[in-house]
Phi, psi and omega in degrees: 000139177286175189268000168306310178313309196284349168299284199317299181322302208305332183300300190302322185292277201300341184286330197236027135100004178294146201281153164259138138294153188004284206294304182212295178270093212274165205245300247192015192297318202246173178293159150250124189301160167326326212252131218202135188229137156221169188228146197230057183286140192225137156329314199247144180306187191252007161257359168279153181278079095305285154310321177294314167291335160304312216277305175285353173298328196295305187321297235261353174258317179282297177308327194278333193272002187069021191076007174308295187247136191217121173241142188250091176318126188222120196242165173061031171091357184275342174278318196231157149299145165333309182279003155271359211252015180263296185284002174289308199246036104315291216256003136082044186251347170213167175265308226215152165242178101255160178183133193328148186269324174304347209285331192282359185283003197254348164241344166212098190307335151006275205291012156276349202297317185266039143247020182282161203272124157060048162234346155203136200249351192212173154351282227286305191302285174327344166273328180281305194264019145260002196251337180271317169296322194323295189322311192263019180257335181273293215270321145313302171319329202286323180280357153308306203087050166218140161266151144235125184337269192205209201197130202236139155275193152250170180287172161333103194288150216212152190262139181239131196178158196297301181249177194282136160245095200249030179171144202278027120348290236275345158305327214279158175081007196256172185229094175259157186275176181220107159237033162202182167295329200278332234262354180282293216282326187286336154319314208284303170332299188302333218050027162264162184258119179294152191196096208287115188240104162295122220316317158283022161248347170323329141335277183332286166334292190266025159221010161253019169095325176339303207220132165221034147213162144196155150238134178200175185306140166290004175264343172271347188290335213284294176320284211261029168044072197240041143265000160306338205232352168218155185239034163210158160212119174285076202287123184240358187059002229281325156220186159218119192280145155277147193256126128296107169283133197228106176261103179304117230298306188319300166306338152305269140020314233221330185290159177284166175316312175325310187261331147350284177311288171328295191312311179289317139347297191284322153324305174326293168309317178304310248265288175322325162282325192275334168269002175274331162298327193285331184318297173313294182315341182279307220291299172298327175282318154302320187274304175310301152348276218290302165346279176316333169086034137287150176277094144354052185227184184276186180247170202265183196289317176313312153329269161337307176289313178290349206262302252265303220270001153272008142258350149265352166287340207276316188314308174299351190273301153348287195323302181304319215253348154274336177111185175300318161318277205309314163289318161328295195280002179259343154291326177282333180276320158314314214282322186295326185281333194272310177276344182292334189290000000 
């Protein structure tokens, strides 16, 4: 943690009566009164439907909760960097994140599984191949001391560059951007140089030269304006990654029964509205692209085949380093994928 955060925590901690712990910030030491304050930091702006669905998960725990529990939202990176933000609410310096699910994969290969490039490409799959994961993503976290509420995808991740990419030639030598482990080894694969950009910095990142591709969602194409720095996008689908929301179990724990409920209640709804969002957000967001005046197109077949077989390598690779856990769930997310048919 930088030492800006940890000031900004201890300001916060004092202002709203949250307890310190030991170590710097304390997140739950003490009782907490019927009347319940929490500070909430997420990576992303306030214009992603991610946030928008936080802003009303928050709304919908103070009405269920009676004005009991007030969770105080801190958007864009402002409390913590993204990458603090796991051991921020382990180590109980905050109760609750969101945070990208991939970011956690350098510690349980699980939260990488919905970033392999083309094992599930759409809504449907992709509900599936979390509902195959959830146990064994809870029961990791769980060994952390964390819940997790609930988990939004993002839409279909889409390829972005200066000029048309029809075939993976046209990678090599590019400065791709990276924000996971998965998103590094598929750099590597492309012959491009990964290059870790946090989601508010891709401006910066594409006009002082750092990066000149990346692929993500058209709702980040959207937030960081990236037809100032590149003019074409390439819906290539290739997964749709999930945001997780997380709660630190001790600080669960520690609510009143009242706000307890209320929190879980209110998690629900989210959780069902926010893939209802993400659904909406590829469609509005992909059509603003186009708006703006990039060129909007499909990738060519050639494309597709190379980009698909660096995704079953990506996959087979997966596979080994999770293990037998790691094929459990990949047998289930088949079977769920199978019956659905």
């Amino acid at each position: 943690m930088t030492a800006r955060s940890l000031i900004i925590v201890i300001l916060f901690a004092l202002l709203s009566g949250f307890a310190m712990p030991e170590q710097a910030v304390a997140g739950n030491d003490q009782k907490q009164s019927d009347s319940v304050r929490w500070d909430m930091p997420t990576p992303y702006g306030d214009a992603t439907h991610h946030t928008q669905n936080l802003k009303q998960f928050v709304a919908d725990v103070e009405q269920a909760s009676h004005g009991q529990f007030r969770i105080v939202l801190h958007t864009g990176a402002s409390l913590f960097k993204h990458n603090e933000l796991p051991r921020a609410v382990r180590s109980r310096l905050v109760p609750m994140v969101e945070v990208f699910g991939g970011l956690l994969g350098n510690e349980n290969p699980l939260f990488k599984l919905d970033n392999l490039p083309f094992l599930a490409t759409d809504f449907d799959s992709a509900w599936q191949l979390y509902q195959a994961s959830k146990p064994a993503m809870e029961q990791a976290l769980a060994h952390h001391g964390l819940i997790l509420l609930y988990a939004v995808p993002w839409p279909p991740q889409g390829l972005y560059s200066q000029k048309p990419v029809t075939g993976l030639d046209d990678f090599s030598g590019a400065r791709m951007r990276a924000y996971s482990p998965v998103t590094s080894q598929m750099a590597l694969l492309l012959n491009t140089q990964p290059t870790t950009v946090q989601t508010v910095e891709i401006p910066q990142a594409f006009s002082t030269g750092m990066i000149d591709m990346m692929v993500t969602s058209p709702t980040t194409g959207v937030s960081s304006q990236a037809w100032d720095y590149v003019s074409h996008y390439t819906d290539i689908q290739a997964w749709l990654p999930k945001n997780l929301v997380l709660v630190n179990l001790r600080a669960f724990e520690r609510l009143p029964p009242v706000s307890q409920q209320a929190l879980m209640t209110a998690a629900a709804r989210a959780e069902k509205r926010g893939w209802q969002l993400a659904r909406e957000e590829t469609l509005t967001k992909t059509k603003a692209l186009a708006e703006q005046g990039m060129q909007v197109s499909l990738p060519t077949q050639a494309l597709m085949q190379g980009l698909n077989d660096i995704g079953v390598q990506m996959t087979a690779d997966w596979l080994k380093e999770a293990g037998a856990e790691g094929e459990a769930v990949v047998n289930q997310f088949n079977r769920l994928r199978e019956a659905s048919r």
